[in-house]
C-alpha positions in Angstrom: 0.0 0.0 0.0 1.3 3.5 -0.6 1.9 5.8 1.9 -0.6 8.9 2.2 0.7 12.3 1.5 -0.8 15.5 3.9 -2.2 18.0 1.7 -3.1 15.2 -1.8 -5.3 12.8 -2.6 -3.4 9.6 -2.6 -3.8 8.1 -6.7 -6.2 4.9 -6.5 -6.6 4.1 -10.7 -9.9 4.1 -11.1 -9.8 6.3 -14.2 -10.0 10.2 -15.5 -12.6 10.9 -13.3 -10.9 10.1 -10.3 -7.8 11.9 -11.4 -9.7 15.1 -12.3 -11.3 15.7 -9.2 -7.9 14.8 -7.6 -6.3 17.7 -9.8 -9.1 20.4 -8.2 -9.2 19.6 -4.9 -5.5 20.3 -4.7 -5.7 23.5 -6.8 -8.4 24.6 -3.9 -6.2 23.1 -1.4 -3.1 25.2 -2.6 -5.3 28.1 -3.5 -6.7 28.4 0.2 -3.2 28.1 1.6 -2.0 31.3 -0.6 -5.4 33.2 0.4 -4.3 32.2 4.5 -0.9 33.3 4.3 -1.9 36.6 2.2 -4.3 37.9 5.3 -1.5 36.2 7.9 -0.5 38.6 10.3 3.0 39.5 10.4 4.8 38.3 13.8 5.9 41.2 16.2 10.2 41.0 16.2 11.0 41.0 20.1 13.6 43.7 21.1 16.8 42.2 22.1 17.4 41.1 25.5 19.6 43.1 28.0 21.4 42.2 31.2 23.9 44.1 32.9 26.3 44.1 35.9 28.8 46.4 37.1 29.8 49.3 39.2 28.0 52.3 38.2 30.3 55.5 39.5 32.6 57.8 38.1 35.6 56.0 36.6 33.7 52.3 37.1 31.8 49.9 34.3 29.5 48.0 33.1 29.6 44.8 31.1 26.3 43.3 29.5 24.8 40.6 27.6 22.6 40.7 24.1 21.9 39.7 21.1 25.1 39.0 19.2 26.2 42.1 17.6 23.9 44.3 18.6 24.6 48.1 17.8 25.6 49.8 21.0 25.0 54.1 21.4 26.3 55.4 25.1 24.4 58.8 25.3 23.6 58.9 21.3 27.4 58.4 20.6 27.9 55.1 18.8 30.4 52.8 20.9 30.8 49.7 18.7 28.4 46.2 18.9 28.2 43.3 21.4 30.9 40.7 20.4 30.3 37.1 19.0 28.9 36.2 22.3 26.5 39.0 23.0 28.9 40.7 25.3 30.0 43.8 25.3 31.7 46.7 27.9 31.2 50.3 28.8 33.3 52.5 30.7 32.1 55.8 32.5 34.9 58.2 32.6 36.4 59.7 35.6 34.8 63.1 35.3 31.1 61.6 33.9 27.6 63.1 34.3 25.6 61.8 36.8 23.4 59.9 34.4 24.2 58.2 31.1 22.2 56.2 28.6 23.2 52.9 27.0 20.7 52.2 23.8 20.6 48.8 22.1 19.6 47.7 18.8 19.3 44.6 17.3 16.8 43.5 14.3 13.8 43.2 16.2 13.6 47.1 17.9 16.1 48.6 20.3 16.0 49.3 24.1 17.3 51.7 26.3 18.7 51.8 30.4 19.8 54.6 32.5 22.5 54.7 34.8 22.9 56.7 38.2 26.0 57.4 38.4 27.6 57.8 42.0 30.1 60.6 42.3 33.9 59.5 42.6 36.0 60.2 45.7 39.0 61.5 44.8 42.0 62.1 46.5 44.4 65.4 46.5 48.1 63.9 45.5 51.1 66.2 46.1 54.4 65.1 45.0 58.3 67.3 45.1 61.2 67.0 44.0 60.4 66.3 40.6 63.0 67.1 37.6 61.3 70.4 36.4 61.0 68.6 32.4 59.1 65.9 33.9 56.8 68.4 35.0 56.2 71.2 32.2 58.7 70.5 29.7 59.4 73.5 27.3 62.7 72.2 25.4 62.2 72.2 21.4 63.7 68.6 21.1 62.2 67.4 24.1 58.7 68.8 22.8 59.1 67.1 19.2 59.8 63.9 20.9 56.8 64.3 23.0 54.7 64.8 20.4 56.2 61.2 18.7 55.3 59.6 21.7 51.5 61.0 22.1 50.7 59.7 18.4 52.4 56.3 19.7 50.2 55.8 22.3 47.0 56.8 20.7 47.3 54.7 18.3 47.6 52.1 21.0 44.6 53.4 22.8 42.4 53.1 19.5 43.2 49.4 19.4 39.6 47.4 19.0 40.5 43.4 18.8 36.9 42.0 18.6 37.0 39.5 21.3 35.4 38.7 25.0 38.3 38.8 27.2 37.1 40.9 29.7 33.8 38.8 30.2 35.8 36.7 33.5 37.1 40.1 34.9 40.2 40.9 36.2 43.0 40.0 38.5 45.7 41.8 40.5 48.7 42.8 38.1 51.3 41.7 40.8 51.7 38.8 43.0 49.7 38.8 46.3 51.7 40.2 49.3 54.6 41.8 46.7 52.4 45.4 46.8 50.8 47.9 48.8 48.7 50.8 47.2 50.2 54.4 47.7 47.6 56.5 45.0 44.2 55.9 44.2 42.4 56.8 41.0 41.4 60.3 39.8 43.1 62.2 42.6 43.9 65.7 41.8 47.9 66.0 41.2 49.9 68.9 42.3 53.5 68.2 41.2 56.7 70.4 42.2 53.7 72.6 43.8 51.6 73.1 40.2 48.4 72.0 40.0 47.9 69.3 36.7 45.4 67.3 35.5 44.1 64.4 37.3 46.1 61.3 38.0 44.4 58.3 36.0 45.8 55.7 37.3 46.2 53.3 40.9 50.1 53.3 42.4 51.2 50.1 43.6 54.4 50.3 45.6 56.3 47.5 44.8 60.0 46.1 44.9 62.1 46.8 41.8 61.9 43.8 39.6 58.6 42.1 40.5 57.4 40.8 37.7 54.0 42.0 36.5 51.0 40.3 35.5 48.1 40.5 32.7 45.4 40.8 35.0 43.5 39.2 31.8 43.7 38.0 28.6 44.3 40.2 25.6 46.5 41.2 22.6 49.4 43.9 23.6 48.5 47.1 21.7 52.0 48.8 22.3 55.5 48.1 24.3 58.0 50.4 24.7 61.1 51.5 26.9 62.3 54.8 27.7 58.8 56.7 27.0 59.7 60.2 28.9 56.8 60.1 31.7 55.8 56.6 31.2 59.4 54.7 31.3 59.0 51.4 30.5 55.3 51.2 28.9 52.8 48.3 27.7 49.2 48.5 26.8 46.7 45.4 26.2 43.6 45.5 24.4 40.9 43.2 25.9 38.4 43.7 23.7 36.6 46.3 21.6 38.6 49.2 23.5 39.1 47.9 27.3 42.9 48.8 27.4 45.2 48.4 30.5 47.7 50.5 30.7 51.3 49.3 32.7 54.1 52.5 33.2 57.1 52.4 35.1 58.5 49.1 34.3 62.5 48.3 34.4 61.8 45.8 32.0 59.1 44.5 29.5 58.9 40.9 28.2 56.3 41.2 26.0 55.5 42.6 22.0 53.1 45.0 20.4 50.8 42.2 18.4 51.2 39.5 21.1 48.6 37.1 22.5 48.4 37.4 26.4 47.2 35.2 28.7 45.7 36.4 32.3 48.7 35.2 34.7 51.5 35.7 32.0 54.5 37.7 32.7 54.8 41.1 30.9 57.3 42.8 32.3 58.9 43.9 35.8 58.3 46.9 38.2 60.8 49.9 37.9 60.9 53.3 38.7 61.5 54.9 34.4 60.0 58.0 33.5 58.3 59.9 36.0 58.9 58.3 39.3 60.0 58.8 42.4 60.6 55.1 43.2 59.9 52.0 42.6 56.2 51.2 41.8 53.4 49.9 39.0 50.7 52.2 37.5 48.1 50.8 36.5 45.5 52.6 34.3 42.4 51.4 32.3 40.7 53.4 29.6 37.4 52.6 27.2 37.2 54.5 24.3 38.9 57.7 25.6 37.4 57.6 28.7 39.3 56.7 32.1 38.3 54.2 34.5 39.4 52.8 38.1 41.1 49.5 37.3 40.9 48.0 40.8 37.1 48.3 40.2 36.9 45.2 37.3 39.3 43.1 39.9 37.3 40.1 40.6 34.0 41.6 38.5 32.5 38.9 35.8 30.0 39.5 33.1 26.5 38.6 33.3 26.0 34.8 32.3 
């Protein structure tokens, strides 16, 4: 016996007959299903989903989850998409408003959250004794090579791998017990007794020589010795802008275009550039703006 077929009559040979009315019941049939899906009504797209985590003050972050590659706007500016994985990161700059809004759009609609943003407390750091051309330099040569420098590490800072890294947060950039923090983020410098812009990064005192950590995983976006206020410099990009910045180092054991690994040695505390003694800073930056490192330590995004 041959199997019936949904939607046909199955062919029995009893004639014409038979086949002719089995040849206009299945032009009705396919007629009524064209007529049904003509009047169908179109099914509603669902915005994309949102989660977020974080810590929502001046110089802190969020991460988030969403569709996969979502277009992200932080207050209508356009900050890139959510990676492969539907993750993506924001960082609120040290001097941010008290409110700003992340919008995201996927192919079904977009939707918005605000964040409160609490207010940073921020130290007032004085430091003396400072050569006076590590504090306003004015030399012509000195200026020139400045200026080399600056484009050097902005092109760094625009590095924007497309990966995840960040999503399992951060660990300490030197071994536990080898440190001990002398300057917290954003404080307001005043250097040889002039009054300069804030200090972006965390100081950790350390002995010359320890060696120094990538908190997380990431491709190194620049390395370089003898940078005139930084010394001994490496940046890592963690994904789509999340860059850690390490200054001061005696010596660096890692390459601009190098895969990192959280835990791997890049380099080793010193006291180059402008320093007063032997000690890490540590600075983290999102798309130009400047965040509190020691905020991500231990931080995850949302699952």
């Amino acid at each position: 016996m041959e199997p019936r077929t949904s939607g046909s009559l199955r062919r029995t040979g009893r004639g014409p007959g038979a086949l002719e009315s089995a040849a206009i019941l299945n032009r009705r049939a396919a007629l009524l299903g064209l007529t049904s899906a003509a009047f169908a009504a179109p099914a509603l797209a669902a915005p994309p989903p949102l989660r977020l985590s974080g810590v929502y003050r001046q110089g802190g972050f969020a991460f988030g989850r969403t569709t996969p590659r979502a277009d992200l706007w932080l207050d209508d500016e356009a900050v890139g998409r959510a990676g492969p994985g539907g993750l993506f990161v924001l960082g609120f700059d040290r001097d941010a408003a008290a409110t700003s809004t992340l919008r995201v759009s996927g192919a079904g609609g977009s939707v918005s959250h605000v964040f409160d943003l609490a207010p940073g407390d921020f130290d007032i750091q004085r430091i003396s004794g400072l050569p006076q051309d590590q504090v306003s330099p004015s030399d012509p040569a000195l200026l020139a090579r400045l200026k080399q420098q600056n484009a050097l590490k902005q092109a760094a800072l625009a590095s924007r791998i497309d990966t995840e890294d960040f999503r399992t947060g951060f660990v300490m950039p030197l071994p536990a017990k080898s440190w001990r923090r002398t300057g917290r983020f954003g404080g307001q410098r005043v250097l040889n007794g002039e009054a300069k812009r804030p200090h972006y990064g965390t100081d950790l005192a350390a002995p010359k020589g320890t060696s120094i950590l990538s908190p997380a995983g990431g491709v190194v976006s620049m390395a370089a010795s003898g940078m005139h206020f930084e010394g001994g410099l490496v940046m890592i990009d963690h994904g789509q802008g999340l860059v850690s910045i390490y200054l001061h180092q005696s010596k660096i054991v890692c390459q601009a275009g190098q895969r990192v690994e959280r835990g791997q040695k890049i380099g080793e505390v010193g006291a180059t550039g402008r320093a007063t003694g032997p000690h890490l800073c540590w600075r983290m930056t999102w798309r130009g703006r400047h965040m509190d490192p020691m905020l991500l330590v231990g931080q995850t995004a949302p699952a």
